[in-house]
C-alpha positions in Angstrom: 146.1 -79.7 128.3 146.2 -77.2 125.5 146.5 -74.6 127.4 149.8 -76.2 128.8 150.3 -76.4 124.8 150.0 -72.8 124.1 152.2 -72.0 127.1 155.1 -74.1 126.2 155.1 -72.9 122.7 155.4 -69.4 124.5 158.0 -70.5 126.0 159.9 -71.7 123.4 159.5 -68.4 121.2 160.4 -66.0 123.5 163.7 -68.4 124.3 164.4 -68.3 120.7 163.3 -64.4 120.0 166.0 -63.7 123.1 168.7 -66.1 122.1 168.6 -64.2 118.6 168.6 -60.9 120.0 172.2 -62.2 122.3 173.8 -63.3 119.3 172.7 -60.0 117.3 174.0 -57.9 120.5 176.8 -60.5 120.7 177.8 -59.7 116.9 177.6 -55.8 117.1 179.8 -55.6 120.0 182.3 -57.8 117.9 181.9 -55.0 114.8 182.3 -52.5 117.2 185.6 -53.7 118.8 186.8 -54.3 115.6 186.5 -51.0 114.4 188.0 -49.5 117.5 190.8 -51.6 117.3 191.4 -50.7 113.5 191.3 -46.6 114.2 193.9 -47.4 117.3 196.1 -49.3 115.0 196.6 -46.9 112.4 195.4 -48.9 109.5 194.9 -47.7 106.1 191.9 -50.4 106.2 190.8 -50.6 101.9 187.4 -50.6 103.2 187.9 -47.8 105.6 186.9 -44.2 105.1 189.2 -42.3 102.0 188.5 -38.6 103.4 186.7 -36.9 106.1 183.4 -34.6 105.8 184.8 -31.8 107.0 187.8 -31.0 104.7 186.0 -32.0 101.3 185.0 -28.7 100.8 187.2 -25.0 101.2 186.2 -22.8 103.3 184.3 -19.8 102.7 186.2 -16.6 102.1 
């Protein structure tokens, strides 16, 4: 009998530890689309990214 125990409290973790890790993977995908969707649009987003790495600097003579 505890065995059985052990094993369904197993069981029940890993469900958990792999219904966290959908809605994690569920919530990236959503970020990701969402920034995709704002560099396709054109939006001047407030939060979004005011210049680009590469032209901050001049370039060497």
């Amino acid at each position: 009998m505890y065995d059985y125990e052990i094993y369904k409290n197993r069981q029940a973790e890993l469900l958990r530890r792999a219904d966290q890790e959908r809605l994690a993977r569920q919530v990236r995908q959503v970020r990701r689309d969402e920034r995709r969707a704002g560099r396709r649009s054109g939006d001047n987003d407030p939060k979004g990214q005011v210049n680009s790495p590469r032209n901050r600097f001049a370039r060497a003579a």
